[in-house]
C-alpha positions in Angstrom: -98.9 -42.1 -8.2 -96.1 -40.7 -10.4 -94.9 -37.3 -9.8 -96.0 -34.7 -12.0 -93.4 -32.2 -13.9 -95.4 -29.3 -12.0 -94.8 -30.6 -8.4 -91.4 -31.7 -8.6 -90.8 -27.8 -9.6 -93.3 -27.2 -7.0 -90.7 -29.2 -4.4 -87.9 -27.6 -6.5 -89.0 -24.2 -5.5 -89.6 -25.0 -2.0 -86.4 -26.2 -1.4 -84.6 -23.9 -3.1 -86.8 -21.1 -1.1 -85.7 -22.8 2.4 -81.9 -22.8 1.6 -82.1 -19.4 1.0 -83.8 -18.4 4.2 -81.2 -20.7 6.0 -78.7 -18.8 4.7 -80.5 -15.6 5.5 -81.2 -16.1 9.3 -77.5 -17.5 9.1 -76.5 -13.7 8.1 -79.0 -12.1 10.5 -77.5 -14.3 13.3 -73.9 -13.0 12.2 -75.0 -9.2 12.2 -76.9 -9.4 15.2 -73.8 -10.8 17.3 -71.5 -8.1 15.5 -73.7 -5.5 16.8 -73.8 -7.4 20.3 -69.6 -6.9 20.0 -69.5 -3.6 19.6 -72.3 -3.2 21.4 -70.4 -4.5 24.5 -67.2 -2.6 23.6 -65.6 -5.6 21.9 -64.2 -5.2 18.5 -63.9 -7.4 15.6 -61.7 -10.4 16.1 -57.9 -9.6 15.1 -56.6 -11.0 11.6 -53.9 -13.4 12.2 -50.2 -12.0 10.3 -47.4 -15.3 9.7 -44.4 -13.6 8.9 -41.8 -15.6 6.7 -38.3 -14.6 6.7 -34.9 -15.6 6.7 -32.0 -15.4 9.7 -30.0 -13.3 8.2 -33.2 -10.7 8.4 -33.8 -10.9 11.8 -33.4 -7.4 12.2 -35.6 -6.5 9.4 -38.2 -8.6 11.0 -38.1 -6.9 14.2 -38.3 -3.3 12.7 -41.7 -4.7 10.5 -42.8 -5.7 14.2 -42.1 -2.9 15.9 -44.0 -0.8 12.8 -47.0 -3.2 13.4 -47.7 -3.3 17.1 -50.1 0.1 16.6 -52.4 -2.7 14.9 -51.7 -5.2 17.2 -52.3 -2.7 20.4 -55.4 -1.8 18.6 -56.7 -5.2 17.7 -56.7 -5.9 14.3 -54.1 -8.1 14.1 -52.3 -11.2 16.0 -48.9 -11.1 14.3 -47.1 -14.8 14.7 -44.0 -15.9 13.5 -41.4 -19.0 14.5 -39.9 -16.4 17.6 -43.3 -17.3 19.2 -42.8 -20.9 19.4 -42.2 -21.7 23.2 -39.8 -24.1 24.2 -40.9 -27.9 24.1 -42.8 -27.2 21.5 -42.2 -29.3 18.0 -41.4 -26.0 15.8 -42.3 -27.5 12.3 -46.1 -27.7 13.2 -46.4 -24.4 15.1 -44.8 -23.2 11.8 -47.6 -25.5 9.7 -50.4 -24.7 12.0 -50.2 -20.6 11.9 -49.5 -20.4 8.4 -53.0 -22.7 8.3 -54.6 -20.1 10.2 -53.1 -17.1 8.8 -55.5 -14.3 6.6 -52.1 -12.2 5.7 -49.0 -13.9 5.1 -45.9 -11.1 4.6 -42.5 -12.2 3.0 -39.2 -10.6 4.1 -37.5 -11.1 0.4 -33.4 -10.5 0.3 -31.3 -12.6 -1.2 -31.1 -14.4 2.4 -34.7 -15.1 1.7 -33.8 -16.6 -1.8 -30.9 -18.6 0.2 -32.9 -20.2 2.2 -34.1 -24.0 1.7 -36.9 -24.6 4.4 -38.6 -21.4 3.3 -38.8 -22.5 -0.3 -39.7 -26.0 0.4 -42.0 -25.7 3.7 -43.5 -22.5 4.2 -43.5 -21.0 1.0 -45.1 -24.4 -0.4 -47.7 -24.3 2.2 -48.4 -20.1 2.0 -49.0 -20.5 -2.0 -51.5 -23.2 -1.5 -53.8 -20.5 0.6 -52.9 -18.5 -1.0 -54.2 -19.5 -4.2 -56.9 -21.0 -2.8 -57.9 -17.3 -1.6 -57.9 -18.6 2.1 -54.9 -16.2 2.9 -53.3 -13.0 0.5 -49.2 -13.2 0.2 -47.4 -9.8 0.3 -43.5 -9.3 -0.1 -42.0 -6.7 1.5 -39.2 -5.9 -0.3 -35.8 -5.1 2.5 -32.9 -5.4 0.7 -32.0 -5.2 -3.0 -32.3 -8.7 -4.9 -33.2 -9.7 -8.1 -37.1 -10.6 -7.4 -38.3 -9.5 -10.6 -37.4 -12.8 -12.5 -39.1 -15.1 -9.5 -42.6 -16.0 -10.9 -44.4 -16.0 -7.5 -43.3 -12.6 -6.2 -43.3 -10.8 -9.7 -47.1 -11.6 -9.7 -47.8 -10.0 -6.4 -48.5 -6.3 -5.1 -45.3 -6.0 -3.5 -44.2 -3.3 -0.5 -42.8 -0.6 0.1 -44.5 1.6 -3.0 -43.0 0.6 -6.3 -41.2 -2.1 -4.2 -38.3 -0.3 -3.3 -36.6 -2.2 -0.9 -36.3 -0.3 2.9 -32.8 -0.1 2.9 -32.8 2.4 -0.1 -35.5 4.5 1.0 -33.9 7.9 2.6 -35.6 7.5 5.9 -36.4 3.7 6.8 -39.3 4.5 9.0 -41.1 6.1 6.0 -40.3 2.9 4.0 -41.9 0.8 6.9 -44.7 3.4 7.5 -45.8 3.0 4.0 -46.0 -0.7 4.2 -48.1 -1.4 7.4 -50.1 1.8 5.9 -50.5 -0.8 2.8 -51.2 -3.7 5.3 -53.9 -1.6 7.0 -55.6 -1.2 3.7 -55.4 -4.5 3.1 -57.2 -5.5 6.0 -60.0 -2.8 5.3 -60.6 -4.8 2.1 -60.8 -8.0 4.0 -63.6 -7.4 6.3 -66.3 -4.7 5.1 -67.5 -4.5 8.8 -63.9 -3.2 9.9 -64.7 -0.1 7.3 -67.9 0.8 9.5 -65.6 1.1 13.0 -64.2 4.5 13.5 -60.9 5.2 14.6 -62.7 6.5 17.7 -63.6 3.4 18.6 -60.0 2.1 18.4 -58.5 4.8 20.6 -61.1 4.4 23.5 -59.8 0.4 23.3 -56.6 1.6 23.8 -56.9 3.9 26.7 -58.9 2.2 28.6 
């Protein structure tokens, strides 16, 4: 017999009914082993960080590092960048494969970043694409004085320290890099809503034990 217009809404509805519970006891099943992490003293799984930058800011890149390792120490994030890449290892995809991976990707921008071919062709190419995809947010962190303002991509991001003054022309250049992994940390509040719910309590016991 054909089917009527009232039960093909009929299967309509029913279907429609069991997606949502699907995704419903999918939800519950997250929470629940949340709750078993913390539960069990682990905390939530650390954000991975790819850091693009150019050679000539090496040292810039170690100072951001050294500013970050609170976070990492505490969890919340796995920085990476190409100083990681063991030997043996073809450097090109480790490069390909974090920035794949990555939920914040930072840019050290001087006019050694602007300089520099392979980051504009390779990994800048490849951080956009998540980046516009929302898969991964791009922040510049602004070291040394350039002309940034007339590049499209950076001009049209959020960039650190506050009102993007680079870090060499703040006063005291730990209060330039204190402000922006205090931005970073906000930035990774906004990322996961359950990371707002864990005390800082919680953190420091991880760390001293």
């Amino acid at each position: 017999f054909p089917v009527t217009i009232q039960e093909r809404e009929e299967e309509d509805r029913l279907r429609k009914g069991a997606e949502i519970a699907a995704i419903k006891a999918q939800e519950e099943r997250k929470k629940r082993e949340e709750e078993d992490r913390l539960r069990k003293g682990v905390g939530p799984k650390p954000y991975n960080v790819f850091i693009v930058y150019a050679r000539k800011d090496a040292d810039y890149l170690e100072e951001l590092r050294n500013h970050l390792r609170p976070m990492e120490h505490a969890g919340l994030l796995n920085v990476w960048c190409d100083r990681e890449i063991d030997p043996g290892v073809q450097w090109e995809k480790a490069i390909i494969d974090s920035i794949d991976t990555a939920d914040l990707i930072l840019l050290i921008v001087s006019t050694a970043y602007y300089k520099s071919a392979y980051i504009h062709e390779k990994e800048l190419k490849y951080a956009l694409e998540r980046h516009e995809k929302g898969e991964a947010t791009m922040i510049p962190v602004i070291v040394r004085p350039c002309n940034f303002k007339v590049d499209p991509i950076i001009s049209s991001l959020q960039a650190l320290p506050k009102n993007a003054l680079p870090v060499t022309s703040w006063k005291d250049r730990d209060d330039a890099w204190l402000d922006v992994v205090n931005s970073i940390q906000k930035e990774v509040e906004n990322l996961e809503p359950l990371y707002r719910a864990l005390t800082f309590e919680f953190t420091f016991c991880t760390l001293r034990h």
